[in-house]
PQR file of N, CA, C, O and H, with PARSE charges and radii, in Angstrom:
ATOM      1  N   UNK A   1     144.465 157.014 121.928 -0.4000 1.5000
ATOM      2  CA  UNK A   1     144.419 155.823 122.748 -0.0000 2.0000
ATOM      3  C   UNK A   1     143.319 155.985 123.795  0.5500 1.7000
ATOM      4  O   UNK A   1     143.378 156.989 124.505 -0.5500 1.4000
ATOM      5  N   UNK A   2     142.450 155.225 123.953 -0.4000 1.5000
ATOM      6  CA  UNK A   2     141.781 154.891 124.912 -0.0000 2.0000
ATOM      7  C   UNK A   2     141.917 154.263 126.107  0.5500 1.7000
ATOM      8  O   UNK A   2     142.564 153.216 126.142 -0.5500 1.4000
ATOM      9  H   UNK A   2     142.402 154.410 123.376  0.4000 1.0000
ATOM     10  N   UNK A   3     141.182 154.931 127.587 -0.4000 1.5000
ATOM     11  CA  UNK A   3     141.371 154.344 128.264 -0.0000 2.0000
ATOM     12  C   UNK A   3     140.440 153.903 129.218  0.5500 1.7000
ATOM     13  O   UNK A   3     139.447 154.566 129.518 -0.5500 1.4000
ATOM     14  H   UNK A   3     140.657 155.782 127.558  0.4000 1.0000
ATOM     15  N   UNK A   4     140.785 152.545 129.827 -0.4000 1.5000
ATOM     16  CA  UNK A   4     139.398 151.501 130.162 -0.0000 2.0000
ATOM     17  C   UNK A   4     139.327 151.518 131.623  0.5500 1.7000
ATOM     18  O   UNK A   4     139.968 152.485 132.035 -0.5500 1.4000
ATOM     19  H   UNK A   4     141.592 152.007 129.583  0.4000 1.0000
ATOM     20  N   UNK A   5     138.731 150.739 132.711 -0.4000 1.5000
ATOM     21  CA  UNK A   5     138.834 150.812 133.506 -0.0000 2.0000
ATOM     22  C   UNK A   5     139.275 149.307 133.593  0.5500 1.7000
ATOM     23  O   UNK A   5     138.867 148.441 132.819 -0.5500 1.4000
ATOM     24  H   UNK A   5     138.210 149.953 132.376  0.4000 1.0000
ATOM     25  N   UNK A   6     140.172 149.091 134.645 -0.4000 1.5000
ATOM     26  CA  UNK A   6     140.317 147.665 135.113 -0.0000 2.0000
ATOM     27  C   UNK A   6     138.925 146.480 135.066  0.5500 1.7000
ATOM     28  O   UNK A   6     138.788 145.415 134.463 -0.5500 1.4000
ATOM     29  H   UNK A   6     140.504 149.794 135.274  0.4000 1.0000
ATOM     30  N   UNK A   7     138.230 147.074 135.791 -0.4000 1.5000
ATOM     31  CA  UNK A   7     136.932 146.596 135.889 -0.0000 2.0000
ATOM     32  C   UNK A   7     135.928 145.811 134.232  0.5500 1.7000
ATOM     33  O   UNK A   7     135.419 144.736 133.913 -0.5500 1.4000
ATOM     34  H   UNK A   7     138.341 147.939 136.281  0.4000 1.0000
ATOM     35  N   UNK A   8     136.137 147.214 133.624 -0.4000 1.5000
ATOM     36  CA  UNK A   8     136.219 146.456 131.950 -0.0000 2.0000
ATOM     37  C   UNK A   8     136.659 145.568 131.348  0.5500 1.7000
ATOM     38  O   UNK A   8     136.072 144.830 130.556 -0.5500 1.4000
ATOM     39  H   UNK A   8     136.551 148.086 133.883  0.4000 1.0000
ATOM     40  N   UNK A   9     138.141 145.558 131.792 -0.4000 1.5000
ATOM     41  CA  UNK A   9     139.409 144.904 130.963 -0.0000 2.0000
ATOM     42  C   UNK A   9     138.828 143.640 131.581  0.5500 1.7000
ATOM     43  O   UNK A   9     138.645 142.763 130.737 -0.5500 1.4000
ATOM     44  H   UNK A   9     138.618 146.158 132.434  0.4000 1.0000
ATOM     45  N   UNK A  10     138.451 143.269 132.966 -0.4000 1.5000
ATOM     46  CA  UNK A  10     138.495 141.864 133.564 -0.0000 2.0000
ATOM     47  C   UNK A  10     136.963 141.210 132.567  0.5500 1.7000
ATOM     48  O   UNK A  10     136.810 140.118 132.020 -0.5500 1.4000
ATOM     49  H   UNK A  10     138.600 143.981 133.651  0.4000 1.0000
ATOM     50  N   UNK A  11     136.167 142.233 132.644 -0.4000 1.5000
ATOM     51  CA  UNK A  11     135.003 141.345 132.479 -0.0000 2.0000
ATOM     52  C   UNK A  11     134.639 141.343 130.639  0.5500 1.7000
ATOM     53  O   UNK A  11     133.724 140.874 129.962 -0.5500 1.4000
ATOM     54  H   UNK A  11     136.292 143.120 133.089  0.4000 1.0000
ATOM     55  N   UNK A  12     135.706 142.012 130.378 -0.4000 1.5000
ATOM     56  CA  UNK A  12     135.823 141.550 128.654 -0.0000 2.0000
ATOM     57  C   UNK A  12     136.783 140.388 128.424  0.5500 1.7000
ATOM     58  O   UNK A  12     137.027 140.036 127.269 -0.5500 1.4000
ATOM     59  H   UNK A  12     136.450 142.393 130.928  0.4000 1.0000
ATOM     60  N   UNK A  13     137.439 139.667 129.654 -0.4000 1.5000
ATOM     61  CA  UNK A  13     138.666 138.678 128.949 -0.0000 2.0000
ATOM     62  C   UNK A  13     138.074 137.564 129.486  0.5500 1.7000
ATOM     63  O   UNK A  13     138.721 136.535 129.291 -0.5500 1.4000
ATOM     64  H   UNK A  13     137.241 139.952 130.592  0.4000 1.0000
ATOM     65  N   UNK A  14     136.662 137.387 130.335 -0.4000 1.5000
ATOM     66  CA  UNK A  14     135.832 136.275 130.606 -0.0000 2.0000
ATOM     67  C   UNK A  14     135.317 135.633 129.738  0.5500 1.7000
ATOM     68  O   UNK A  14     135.017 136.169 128.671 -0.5500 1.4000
ATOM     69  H   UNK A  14     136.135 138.222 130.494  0.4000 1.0000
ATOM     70  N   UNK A  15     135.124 134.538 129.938 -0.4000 1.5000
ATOM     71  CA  UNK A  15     134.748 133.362 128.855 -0.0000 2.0000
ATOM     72  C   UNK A  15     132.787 133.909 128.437  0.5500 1.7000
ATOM     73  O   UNK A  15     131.977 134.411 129.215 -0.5500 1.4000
ATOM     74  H   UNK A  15     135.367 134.102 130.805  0.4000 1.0000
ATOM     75  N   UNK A  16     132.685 133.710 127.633 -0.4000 1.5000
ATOM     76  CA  UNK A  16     130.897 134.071 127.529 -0.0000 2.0000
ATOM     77  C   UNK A  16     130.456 132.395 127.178  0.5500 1.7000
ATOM     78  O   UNK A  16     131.129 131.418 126.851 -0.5500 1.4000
ATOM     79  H   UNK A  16     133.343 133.301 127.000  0.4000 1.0000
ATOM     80  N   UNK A  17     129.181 132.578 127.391 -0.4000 1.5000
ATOM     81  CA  UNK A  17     128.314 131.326 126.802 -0.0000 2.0000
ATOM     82  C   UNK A  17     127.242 131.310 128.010  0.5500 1.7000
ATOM     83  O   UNK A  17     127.356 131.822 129.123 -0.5500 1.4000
ATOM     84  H   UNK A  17     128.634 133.372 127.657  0.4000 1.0000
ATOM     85  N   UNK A  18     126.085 130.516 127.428 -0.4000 1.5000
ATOM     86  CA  UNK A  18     125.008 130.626 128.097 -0.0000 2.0000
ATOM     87  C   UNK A  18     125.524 129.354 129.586  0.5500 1.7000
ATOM     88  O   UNK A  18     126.194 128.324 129.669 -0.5500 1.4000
ATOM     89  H   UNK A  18     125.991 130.100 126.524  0.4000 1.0000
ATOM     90  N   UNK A  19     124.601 130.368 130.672 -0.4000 1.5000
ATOM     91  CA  UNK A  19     124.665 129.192 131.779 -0.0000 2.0000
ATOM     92  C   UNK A  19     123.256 128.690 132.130  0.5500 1.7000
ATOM     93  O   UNK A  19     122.423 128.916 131.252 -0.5500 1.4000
ATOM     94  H   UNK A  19     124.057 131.204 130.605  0.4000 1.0000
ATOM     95  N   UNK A  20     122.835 128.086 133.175 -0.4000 1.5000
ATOM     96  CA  UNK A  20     121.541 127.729 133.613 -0.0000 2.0000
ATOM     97  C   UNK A  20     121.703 127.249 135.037  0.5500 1.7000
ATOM     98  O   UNK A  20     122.652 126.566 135.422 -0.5500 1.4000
ATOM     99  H   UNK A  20     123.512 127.902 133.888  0.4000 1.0000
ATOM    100  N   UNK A  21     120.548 127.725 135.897 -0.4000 1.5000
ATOM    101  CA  UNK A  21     120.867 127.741 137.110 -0.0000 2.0000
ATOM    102  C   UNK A  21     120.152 126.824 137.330  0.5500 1.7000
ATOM    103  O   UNK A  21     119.027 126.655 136.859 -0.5500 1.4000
ATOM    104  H   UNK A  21     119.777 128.280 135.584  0.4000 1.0000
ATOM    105  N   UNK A  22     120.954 125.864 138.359 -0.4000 1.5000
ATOM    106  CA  UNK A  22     120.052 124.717 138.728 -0.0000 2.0000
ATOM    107  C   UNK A  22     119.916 124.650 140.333  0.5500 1.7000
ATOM    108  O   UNK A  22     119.847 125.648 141.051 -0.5500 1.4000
ATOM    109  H   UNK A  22     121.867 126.002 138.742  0.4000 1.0000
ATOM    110  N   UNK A  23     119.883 123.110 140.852 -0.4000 1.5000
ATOM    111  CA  UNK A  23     119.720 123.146 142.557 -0.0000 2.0000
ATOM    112  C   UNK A  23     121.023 122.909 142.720  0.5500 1.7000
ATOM    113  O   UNK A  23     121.391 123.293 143.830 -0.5500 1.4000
ATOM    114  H   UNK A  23     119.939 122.299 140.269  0.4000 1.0000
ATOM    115  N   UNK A  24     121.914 122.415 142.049 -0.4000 1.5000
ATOM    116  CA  UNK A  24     122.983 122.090 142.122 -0.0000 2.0000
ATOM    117  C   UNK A  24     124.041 123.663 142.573  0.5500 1.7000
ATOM    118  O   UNK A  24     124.745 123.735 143.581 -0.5500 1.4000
ATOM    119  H   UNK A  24     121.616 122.103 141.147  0.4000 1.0000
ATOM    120  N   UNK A  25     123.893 124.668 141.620 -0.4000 1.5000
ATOM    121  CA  UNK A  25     124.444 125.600 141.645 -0.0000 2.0000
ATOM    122  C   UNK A  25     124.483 126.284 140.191  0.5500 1.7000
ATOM    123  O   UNK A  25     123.779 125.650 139.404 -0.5500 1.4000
ATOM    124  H   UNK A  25     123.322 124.609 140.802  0.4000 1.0000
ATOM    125  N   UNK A  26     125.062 127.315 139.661 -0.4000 1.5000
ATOM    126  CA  UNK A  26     125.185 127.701 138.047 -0.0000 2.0000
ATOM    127  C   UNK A  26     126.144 126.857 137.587  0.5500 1.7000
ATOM    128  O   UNK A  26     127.230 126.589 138.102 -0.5500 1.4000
ATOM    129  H   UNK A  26     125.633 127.830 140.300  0.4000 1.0000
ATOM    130  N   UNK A  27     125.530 126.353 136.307 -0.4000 1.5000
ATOM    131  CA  UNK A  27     125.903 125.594 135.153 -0.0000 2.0000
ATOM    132  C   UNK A  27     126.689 126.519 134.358  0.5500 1.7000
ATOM    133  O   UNK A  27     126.068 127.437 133.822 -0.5500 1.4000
ATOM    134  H   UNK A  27     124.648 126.571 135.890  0.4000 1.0000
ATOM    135  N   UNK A  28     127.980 126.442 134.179 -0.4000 1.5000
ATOM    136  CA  UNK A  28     128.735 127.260 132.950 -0.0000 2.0000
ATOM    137  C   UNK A  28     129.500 125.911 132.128  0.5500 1.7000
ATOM    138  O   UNK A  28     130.059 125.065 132.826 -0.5500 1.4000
ATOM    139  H   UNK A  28     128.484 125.697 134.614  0.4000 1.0000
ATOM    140  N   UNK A  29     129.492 125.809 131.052 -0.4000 1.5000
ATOM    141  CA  UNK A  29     130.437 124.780 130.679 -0.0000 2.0000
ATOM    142  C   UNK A  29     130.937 123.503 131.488  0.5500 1.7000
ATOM    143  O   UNK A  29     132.052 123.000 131.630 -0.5500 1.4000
ATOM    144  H   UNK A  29     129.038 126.497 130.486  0.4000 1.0000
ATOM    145  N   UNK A  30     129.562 123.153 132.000 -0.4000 1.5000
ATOM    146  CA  UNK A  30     130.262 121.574 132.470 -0.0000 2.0000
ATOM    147  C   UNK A  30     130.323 121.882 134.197  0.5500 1.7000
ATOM    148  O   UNK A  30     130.004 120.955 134.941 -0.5500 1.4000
ATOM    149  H   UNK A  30     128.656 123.562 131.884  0.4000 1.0000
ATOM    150  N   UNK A  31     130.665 122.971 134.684 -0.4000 1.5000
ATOM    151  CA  UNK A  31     130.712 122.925 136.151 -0.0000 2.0000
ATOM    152  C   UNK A  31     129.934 123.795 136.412  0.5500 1.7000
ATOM    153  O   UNK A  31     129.474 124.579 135.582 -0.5500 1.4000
ATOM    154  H   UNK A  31     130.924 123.724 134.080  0.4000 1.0000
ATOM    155  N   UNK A  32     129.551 123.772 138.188 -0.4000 1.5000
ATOM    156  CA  UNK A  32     128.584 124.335 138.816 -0.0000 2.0000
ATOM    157  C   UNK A  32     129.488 125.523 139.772  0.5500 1.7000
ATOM    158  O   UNK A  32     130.693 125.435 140.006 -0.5500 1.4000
ATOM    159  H   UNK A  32     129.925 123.135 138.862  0.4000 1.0000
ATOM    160  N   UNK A  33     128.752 126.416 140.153 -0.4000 1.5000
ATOM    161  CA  UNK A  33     129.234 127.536 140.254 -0.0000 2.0000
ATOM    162  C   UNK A  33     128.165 128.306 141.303  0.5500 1.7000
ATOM    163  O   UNK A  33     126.963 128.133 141.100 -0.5500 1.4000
ATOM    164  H   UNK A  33     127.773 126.487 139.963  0.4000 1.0000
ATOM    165  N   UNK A  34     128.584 129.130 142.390 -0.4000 1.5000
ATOM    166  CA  UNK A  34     127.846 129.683 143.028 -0.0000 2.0000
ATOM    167  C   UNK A  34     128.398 131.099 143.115  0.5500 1.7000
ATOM    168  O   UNK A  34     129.222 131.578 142.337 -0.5500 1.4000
ATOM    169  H   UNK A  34     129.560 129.271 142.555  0.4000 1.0000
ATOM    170  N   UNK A  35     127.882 131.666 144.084 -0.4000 1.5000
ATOM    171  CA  UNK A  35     128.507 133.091 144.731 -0.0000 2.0000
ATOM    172  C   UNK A  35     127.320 133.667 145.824  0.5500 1.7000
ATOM    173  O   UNK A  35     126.299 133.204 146.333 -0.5500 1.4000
ATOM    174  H   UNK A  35     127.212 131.276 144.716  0.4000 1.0000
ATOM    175  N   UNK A  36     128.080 134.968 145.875 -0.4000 1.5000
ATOM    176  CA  UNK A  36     127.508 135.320 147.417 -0.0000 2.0000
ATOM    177  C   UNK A  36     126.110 136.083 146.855  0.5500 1.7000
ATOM    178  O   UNK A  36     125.149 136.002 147.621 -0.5500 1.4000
ATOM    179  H   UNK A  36     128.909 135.343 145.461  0.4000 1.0000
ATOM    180  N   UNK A  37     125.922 136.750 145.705 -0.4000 1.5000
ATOM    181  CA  UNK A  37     124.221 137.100 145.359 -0.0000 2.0000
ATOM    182  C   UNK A  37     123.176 136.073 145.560  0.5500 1.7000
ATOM    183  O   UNK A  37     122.113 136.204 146.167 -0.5500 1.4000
ATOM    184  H   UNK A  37     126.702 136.816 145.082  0.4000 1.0000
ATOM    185  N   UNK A  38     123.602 135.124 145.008 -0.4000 1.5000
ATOM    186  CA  UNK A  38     123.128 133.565 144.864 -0.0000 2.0000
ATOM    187  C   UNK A  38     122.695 133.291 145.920  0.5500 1.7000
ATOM    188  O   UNK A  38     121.485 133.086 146.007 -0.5500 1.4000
ATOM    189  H   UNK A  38     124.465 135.018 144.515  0.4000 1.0000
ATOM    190  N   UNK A  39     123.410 133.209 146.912 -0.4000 1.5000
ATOM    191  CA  UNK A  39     123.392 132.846 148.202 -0.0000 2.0000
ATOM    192  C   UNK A  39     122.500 133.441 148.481  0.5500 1.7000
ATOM    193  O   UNK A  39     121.456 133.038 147.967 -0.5500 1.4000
ATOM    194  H   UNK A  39     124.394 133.376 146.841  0.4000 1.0000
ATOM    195  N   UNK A  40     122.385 134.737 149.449 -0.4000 1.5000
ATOM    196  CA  UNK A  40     121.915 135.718 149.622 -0.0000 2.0000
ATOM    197  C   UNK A  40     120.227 135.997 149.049  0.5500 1.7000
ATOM    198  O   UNK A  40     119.204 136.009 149.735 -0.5500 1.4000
ATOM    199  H   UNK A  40     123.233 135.064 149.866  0.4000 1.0000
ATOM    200  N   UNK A  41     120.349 136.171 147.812 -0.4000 1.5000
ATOM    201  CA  UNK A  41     118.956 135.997 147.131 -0.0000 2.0000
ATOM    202  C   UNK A  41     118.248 134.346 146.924  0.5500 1.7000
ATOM    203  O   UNK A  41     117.449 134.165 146.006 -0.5500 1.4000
ATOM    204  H   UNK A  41     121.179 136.161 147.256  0.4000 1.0000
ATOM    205  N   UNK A  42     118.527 133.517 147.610 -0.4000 1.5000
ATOM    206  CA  UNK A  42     118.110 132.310 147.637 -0.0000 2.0000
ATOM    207  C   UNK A  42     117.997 131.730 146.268  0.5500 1.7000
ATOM    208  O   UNK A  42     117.228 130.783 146.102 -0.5500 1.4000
ATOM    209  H   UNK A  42     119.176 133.665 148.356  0.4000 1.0000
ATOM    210  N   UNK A  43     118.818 132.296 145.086 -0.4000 1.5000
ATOM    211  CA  UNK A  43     118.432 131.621 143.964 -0.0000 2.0000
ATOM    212  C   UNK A  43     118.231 130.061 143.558  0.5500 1.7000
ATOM    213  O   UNK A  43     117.671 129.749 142.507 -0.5500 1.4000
ATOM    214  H   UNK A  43     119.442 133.065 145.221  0.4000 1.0000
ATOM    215  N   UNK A  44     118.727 129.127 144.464 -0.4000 1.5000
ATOM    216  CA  UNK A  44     118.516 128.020 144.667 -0.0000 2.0000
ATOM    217  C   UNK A  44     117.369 127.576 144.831  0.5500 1.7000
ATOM    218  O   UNK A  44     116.787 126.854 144.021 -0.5500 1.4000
ATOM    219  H   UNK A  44     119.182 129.381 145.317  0.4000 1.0000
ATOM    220  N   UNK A  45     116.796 128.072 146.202 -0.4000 1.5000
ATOM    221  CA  UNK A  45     115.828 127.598 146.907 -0.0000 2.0000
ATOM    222  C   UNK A  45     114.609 127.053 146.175  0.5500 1.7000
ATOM    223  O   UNK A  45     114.060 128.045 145.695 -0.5500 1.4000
ATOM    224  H   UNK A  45     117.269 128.659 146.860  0.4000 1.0000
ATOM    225  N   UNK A  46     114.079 126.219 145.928 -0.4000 1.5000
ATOM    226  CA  UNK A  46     113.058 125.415 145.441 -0.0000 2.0000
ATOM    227  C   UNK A  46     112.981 124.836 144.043  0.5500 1.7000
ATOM    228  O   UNK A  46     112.016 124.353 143.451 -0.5500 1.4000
ATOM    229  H   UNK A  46     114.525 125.413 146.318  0.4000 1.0000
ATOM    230  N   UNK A  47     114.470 125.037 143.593 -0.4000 1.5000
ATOM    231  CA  UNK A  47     114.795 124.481 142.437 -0.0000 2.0000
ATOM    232  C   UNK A  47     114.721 122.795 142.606  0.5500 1.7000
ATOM    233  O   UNK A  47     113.880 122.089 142.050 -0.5500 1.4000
ATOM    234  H   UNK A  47     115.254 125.430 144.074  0.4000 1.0000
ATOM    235  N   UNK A  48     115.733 122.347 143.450 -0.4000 1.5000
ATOM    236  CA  UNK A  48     115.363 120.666 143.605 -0.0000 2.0000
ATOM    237  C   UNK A  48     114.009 120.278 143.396  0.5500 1.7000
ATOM    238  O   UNK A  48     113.630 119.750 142.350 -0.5500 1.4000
ATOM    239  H   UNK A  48     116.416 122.921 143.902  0.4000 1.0000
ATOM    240  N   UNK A  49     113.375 120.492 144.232 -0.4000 1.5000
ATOM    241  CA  UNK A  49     111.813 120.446 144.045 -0.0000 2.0000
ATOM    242  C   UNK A  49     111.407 120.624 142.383  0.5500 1.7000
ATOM    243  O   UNK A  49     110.761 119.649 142.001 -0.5500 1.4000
ATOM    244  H   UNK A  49     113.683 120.920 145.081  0.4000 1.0000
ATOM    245  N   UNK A  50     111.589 121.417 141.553 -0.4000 1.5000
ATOM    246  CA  UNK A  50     110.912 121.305 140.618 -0.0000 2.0000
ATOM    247  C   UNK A  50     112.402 120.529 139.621  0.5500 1.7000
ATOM    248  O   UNK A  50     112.115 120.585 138.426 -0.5500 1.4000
ATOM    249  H   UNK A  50     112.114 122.209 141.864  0.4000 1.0000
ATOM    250  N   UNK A  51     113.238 120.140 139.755 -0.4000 1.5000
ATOM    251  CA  UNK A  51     113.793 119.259 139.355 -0.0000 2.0000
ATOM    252  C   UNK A  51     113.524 117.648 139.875  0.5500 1.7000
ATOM    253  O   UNK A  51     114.278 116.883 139.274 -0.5500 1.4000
ATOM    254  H   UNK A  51     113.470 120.094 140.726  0.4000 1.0000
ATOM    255  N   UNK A  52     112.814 117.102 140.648 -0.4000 1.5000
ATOM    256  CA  UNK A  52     112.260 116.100 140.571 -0.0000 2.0000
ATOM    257  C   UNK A  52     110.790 116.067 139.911  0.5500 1.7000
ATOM    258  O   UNK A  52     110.667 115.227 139.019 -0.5500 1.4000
ATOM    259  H   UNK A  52     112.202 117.723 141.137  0.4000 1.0000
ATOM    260  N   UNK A  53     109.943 116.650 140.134 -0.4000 1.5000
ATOM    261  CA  UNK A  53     108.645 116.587 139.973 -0.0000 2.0000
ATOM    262  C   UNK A  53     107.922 117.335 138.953  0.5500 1.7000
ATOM    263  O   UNK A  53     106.700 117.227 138.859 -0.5500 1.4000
ATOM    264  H   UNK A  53     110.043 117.332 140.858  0.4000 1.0000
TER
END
C-alpha cells in the first residue's frame, strides 16, 4: 500500500480542463476565478486594454 500526502490526494480529486485568464479574472468552466498569486503578480493588469483594442 502506498502512501500519499494530503496535499496529493486534494489536487488529484480537482476538476482539470483548460482555463484562460482574462481582465475579468480566470476562466475555468464558465466562471471567473481569482487568488492571492494573481493578485500579487498583477496578472490582470493590462489585460482589459488588450481586450478592447
Amino acid at each position: 500500500m502506498r502512501v500519499m500526502s494530503l496535499e496529493i490526494i486534494m489536487l488529484n480529486l480537482m476538476p482539470k480542463g483548460d482555463a484562460t485568464v482574462t481582465f475579468k479574472g480566470i476562466r475555468f468552466k464558465g466562471m471567473y476565478y481569482s487568488c492571492e498569486r494573481a493578485i500579487q503578480e498583477q496578472w490582470l493588469k493590462g489585460l482589459e486594454l488588450m481586450a478592447v483594442g
